[in-house]
C-alpha positions in Angstrom: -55.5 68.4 -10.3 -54.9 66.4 -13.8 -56.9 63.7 -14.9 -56.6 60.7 -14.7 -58.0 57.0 -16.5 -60.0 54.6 -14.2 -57.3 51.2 -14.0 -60.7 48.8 -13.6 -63.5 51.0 -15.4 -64.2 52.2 -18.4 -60.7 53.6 -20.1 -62.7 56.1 -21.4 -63.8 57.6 -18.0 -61.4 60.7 -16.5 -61.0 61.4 -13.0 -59.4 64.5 -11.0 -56.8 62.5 -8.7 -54.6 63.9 -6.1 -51.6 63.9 -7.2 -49.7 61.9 -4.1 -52.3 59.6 -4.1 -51.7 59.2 -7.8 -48.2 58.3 -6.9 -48.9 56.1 -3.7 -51.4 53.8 -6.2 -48.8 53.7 -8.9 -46.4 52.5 -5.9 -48.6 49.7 -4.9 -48.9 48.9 -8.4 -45.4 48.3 -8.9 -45.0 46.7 -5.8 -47.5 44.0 -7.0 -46.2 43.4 -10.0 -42.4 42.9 -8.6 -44.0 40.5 -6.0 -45.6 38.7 -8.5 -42.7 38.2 -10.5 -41.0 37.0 -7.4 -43.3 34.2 -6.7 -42.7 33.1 -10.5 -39.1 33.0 -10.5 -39.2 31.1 -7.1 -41.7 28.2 -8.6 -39.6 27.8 -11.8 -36.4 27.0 -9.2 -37.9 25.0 -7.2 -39.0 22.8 -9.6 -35.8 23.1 -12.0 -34.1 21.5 -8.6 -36.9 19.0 -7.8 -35.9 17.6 -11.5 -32.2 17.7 -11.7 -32.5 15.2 -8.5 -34.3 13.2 -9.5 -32.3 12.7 -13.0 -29.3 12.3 -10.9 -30.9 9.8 -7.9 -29.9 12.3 -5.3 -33.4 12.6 -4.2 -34.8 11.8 -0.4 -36.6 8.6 -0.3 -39.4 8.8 2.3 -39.2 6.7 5.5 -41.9 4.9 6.1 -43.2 5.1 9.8 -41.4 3.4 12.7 -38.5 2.8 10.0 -35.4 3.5 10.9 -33.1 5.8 8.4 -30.8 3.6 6.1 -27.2 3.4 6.9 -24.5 4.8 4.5 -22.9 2.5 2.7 -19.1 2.2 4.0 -16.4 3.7 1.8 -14.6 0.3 1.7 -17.4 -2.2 0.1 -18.1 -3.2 -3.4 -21.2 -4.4 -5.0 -21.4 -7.9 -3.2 -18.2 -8.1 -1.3 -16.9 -6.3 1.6 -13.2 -5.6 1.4 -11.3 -5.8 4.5 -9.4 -2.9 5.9 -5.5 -4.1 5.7 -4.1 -4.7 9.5 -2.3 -2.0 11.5 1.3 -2.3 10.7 3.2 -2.7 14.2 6.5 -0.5 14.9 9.1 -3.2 15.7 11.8 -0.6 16.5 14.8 0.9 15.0 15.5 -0.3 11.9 18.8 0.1 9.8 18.9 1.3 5.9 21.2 -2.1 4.6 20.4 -1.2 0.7 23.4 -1.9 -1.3 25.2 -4.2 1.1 27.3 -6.7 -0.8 29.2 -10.1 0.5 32.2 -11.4 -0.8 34.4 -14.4 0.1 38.0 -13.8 -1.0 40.5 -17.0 -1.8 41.6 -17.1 2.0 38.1 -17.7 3.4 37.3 -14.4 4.9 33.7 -12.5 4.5 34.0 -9.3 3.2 31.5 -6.6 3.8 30.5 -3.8 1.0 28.2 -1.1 0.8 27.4 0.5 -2.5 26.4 4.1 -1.6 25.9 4.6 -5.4 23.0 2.0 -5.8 20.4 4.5 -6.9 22.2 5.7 -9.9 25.4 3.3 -10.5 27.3 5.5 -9.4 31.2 4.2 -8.3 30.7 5.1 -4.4 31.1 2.9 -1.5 31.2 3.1 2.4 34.8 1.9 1.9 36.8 1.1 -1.1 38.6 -1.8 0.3 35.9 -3.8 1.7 35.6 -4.7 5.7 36.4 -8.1 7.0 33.6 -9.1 9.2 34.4 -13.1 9.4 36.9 -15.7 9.2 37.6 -19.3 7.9 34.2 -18.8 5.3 35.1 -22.4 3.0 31.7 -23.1 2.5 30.2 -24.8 -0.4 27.7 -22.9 -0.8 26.2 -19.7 0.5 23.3 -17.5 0.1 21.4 -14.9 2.0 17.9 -14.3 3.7 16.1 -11.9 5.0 17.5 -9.1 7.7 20.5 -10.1 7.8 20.6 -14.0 7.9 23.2 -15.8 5.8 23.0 -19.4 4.9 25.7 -21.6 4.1 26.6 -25.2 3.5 29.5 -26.9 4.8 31.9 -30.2 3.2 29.9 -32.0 5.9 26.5 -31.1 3.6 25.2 -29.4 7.3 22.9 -26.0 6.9 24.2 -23.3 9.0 22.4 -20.6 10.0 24.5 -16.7 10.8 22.7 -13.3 11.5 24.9 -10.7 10.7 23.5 -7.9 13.3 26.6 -5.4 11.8 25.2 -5.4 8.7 24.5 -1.7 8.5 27.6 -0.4 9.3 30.2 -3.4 8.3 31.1 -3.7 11.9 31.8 -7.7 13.2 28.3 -7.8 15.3 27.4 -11.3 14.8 24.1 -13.2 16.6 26.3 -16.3 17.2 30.0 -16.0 16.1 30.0 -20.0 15.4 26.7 -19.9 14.0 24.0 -22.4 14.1 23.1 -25.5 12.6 20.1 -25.6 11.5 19.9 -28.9 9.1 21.8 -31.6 7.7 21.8 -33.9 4.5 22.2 -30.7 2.1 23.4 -32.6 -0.4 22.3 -30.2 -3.2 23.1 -29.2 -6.5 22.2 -25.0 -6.1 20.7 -23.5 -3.4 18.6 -19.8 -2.6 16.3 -17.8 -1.0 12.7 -17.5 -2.2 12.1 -14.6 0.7 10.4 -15.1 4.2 12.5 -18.0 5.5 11.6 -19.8 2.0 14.8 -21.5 0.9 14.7 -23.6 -2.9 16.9 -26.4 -3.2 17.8 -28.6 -6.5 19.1 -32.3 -5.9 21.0 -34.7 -8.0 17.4 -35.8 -9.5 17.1 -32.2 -10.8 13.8 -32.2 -8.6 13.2 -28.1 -7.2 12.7 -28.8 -3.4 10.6 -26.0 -1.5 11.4 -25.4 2.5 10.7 -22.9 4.6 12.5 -22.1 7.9 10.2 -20.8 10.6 12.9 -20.8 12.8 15.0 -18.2 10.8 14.7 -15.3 13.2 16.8 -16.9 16.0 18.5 -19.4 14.3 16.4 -22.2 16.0 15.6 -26.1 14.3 12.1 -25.5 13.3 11.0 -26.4 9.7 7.8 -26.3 8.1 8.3 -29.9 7.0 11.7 -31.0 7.4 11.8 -33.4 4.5 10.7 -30.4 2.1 8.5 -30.5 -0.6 9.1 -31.3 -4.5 7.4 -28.2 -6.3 9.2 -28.9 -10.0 10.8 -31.5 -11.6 13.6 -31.5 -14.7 15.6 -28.7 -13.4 18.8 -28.9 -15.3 20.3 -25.8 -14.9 23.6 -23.9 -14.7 22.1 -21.0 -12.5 19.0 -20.4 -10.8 17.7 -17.4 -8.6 14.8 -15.5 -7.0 14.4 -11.8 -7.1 
């Protein structure tokens, strides 16, 4: 048996102790020590995460009783003003690649149809080299484009004719209406273009820019937005004008 110093007594006092019970009451020393180190480390997080939310706001606000919890606020709001999802874009079928198609009227009145396959880089490559002849008897006094393949053009009788060429991917003579379709009359104009979506800018003797709009431009039907058009500029004396 060795001795052994009381832990709560008098330091000076000696004991003979077993020696396993020595060792079991240095066990549940330790043992009480480590446990109370544990509680200590898990205060000091608790409260080091208590404080970083509330620096950041991320705390839990308490519901009050019989209240409801609040509602997330939607991804696609701003302080004040709700911004509306865009509409769901509808499939209208199969539609053709026509980037880099070009038009051409040679000195005999026929339309020529060209494809620049190089478009992307200038490159010198095209669907054919020679061109395709998809109409005939094109003396027009004027002519410009639309949209998805409509082509404009006025004729010595200062009528608006409407054509939708439906080969325009390929350069094959597919035509909506071979003859075309008139769609106005008194174009008496100095230039004329497209401003995109059926838009159409005209210039008159007076210099006056003249805004109309063809609803009708998908079917080659008479319908105008106003069929007298509006004057959106005045003093346009110019040698060329166009939209991008």
């Amino acid at each position: 048996m060795k001795p052994f110093r009381s832990l709560l007594g008098n330091p000076q006092t000696e004991y003979q102790v077993n020696p396993q019970l020595l060792r079991t009451a240095l066990m549940i020393q330790s043992l009480l020590r480590y446990r109370l180190l544990l509680v200590v480390l898990v205060f000091a997080v608790t409260n080091f995460s208590a404080s970083a939310q509330e620096e950041t706001g991320s705390s839990a606000v308490p519901l009050l009783e019989g209240k409801s919890k609040p509602k997330p606020v939607p991804s696609s709001t701003t302080i004040g003003r709700p911004i509306p999802a865009p509409p769901p874009v509808k499939a209208i079928g199969k539609v053709k690649i026509t980037t880099g198609v070009i038009y051409s009227i040679d000195s005999n009145g026929e339309l020529l149809w060209n494809r620049n396959e190089g478009w992307n880089d200038g490159s010198m490559k095209w669907a054919d080299n020679h061109g395709r002849i998809v109409g005939h008897g094109w003396n027009v006094k004027h002519v410009f484009a639309g949209d998805n393949g409509v082509i404009y053009t006025i004729n010595d009788n200062n009528e608006l004719i409407w054509y939708r060429h439906d080969g325009r991917g390929d350069g094959s003579f597919k035509w909506a209406d071979n003859a075309g379709r008139k769609v106005g009359h008194g174009w008496n104009v100095k230039h004329v273009f497209s401003g995109g979506n059926g838009v159409i800018y005209a210039i008159n003797d007076n210099d006056e820019l003249v805004w109309y709009r063809h609803d009708g431009r998908g079917d080659g039907s008479f319908k105008w937005a106003d069929n007298n058009g509006r004057i959106v500029g005045t003093g346009w004396t110019v040698k060329h004008v166009f939209a991008p």
